[in-house]
C-alpha positions in Angstrom: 102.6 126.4 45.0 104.6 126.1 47.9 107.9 125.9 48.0 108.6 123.8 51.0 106.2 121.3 49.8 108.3 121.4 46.7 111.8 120.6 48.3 109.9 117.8 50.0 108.4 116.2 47.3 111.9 116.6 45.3 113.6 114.8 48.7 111.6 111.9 48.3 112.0 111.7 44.8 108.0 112.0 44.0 108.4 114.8 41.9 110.9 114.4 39.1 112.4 116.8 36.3 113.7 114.7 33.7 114.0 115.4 30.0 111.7 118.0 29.8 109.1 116.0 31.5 107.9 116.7 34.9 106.5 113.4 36.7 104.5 113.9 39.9 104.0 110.5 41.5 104.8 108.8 38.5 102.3 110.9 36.5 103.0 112.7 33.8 101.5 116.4 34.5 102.1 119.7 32.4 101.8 123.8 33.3 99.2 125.1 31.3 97.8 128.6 31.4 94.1 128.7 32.6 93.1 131.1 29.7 93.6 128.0 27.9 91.2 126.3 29.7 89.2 129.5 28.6 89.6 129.3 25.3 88.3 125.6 25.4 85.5 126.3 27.5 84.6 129.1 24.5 85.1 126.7 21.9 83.2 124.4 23.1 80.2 126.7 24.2 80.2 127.6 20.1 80.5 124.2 18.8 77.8 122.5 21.8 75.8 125.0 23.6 76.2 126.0 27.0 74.9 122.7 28.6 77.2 120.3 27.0 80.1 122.8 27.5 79.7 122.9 31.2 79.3 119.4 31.3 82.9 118.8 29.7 84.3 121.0 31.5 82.9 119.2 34.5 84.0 116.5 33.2 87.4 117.4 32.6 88.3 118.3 35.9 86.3 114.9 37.8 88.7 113.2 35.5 91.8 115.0 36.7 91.1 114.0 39.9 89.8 110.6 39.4 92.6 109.6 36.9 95.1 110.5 39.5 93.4 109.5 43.0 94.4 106.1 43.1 98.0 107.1 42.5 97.8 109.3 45.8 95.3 107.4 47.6 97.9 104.2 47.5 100.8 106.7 48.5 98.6 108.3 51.2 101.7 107.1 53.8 104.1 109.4 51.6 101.5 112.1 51.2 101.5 112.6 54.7 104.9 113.2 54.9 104.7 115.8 52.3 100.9 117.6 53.5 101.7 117.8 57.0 99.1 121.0 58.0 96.8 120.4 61.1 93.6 118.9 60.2 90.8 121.2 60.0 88.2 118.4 58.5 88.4 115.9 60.7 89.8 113.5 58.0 93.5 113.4 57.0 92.7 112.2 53.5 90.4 115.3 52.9 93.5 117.7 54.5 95.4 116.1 52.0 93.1 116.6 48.9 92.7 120.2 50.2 96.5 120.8 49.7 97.0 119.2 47.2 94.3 121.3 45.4 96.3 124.0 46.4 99.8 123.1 46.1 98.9 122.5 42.4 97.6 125.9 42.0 93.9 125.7 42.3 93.1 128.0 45.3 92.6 127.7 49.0 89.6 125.7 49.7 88.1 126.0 52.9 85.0 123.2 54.4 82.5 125.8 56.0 79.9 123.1 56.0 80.0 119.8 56.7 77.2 117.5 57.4 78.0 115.0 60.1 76.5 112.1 57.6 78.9 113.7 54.8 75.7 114.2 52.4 76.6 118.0 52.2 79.6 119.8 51.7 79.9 123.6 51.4 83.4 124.6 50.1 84.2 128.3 49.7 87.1 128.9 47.7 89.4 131.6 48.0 90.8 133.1 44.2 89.4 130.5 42.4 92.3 130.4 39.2 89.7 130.2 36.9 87.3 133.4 37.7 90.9 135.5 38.3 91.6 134.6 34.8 88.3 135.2 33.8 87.8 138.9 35.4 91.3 139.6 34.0 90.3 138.5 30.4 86.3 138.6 29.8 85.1 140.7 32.5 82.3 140.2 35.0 80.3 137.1 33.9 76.8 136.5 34.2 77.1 133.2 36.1 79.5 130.9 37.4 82.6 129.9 35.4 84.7 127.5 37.4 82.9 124.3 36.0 86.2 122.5 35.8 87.3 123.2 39.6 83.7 122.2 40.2 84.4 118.5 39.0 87.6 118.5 40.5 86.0 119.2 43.8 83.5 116.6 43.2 86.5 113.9 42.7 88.4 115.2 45.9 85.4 114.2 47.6 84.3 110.8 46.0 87.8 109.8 45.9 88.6 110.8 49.8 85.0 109.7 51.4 84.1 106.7 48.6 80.6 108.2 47.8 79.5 109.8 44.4 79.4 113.6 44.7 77.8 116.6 42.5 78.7 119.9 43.1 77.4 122.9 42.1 78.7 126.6 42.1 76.2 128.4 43.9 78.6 131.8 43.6 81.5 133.1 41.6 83.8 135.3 42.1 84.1 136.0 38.0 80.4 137.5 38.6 81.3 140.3 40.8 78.6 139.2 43.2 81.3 137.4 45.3 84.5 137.5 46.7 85.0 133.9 46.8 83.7 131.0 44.8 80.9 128.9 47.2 80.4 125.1 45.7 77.8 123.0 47.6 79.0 119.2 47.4 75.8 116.7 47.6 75.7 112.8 47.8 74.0 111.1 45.3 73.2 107.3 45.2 75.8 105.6 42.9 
């Protein structure tokens, strides 16, 4: 999280701390370990299998980032007083999902592919939250874990280019294989 993004947001009153409840935009948001997320993602691959738990945890995080898109689509004018960083896509709107991603704790994502039709996105992620927490707690895992950053990513990009996106991690840091997290973004037909 940065700190002068903080002082910013508090300036212009967009984040608020008020009765134990933390508003960002008007949204109410929470700190939550990610070993929580862990533990869910265990429960649930018990209770549903592996597909369905992947799934939800896709799920999960497409719905983070859906839910609250509107909010900071329709404030994209305050946003950009807030994520001011040089535009390395090409498109303020994805700068801004990009920091925002990270100001809220879920890595530095970086485009290394871009098609120029936007049907393909290549996003390499450095310390994904969720395979740190995983090599800390499990160990090495046998294939990718960040299912829930996946679907956030996949929001980012629906929400910012007005396509449906699925995205995939093709590599994970939590294996051992990588030393980043590699998700490939691809349109699909709404």
């Amino acid at each position: 999280m940065s700190l002068e993004i903080l002082k910013r947001m508090i300036v212009l009153k967009k984040i608020n701390f008020e009765n134990g409840l933390i508003t960002v935009f008007g949204r109410a948001v929470v700190f939550m370990p990610v070993e929580v997320m862990l533990e869910m993602y265990d429960w649930s691959l018990k209770e549903c299998g592996k597909k369905k738990a992947d799934t939800f945890m896709y799920h999960m995080g497409y719905y983070q980032t859906k839910s609250g898109s509107g909010k900071y689509m329709a404030n994209k004018s305050e946003m950009s007083k807030l994520f001011t960083r040089l535009t390395y896509t090409g498109d303020p709107a994805m700068e801004m999902g990009r920091d925002v991603l990270k100001f809220t704790g879920w890595g530095d994502h970086q485009i290394a592919e871009i098609a120029s039709d936007g049907s393909k996105m290549i996003i390499k992620t450095i310390v994904s939250p969720v395979a740190k927490a995983y090599l800390a707690n499990k160990g090495k895992s046998k294939a990718p874990v960040c299912h829930y950053l996946a679907g956030l990513l996949a929001g980012v990009a629906e929400s910012v280019r007005g396509n449906k996106y699925e995205c995939k991690e093709t590599a994970c840091a939590a294996t051992g294989m990588s030393n980043a997290c590699i998700f490939e973004l691809k349109k699909i037909s709404k």
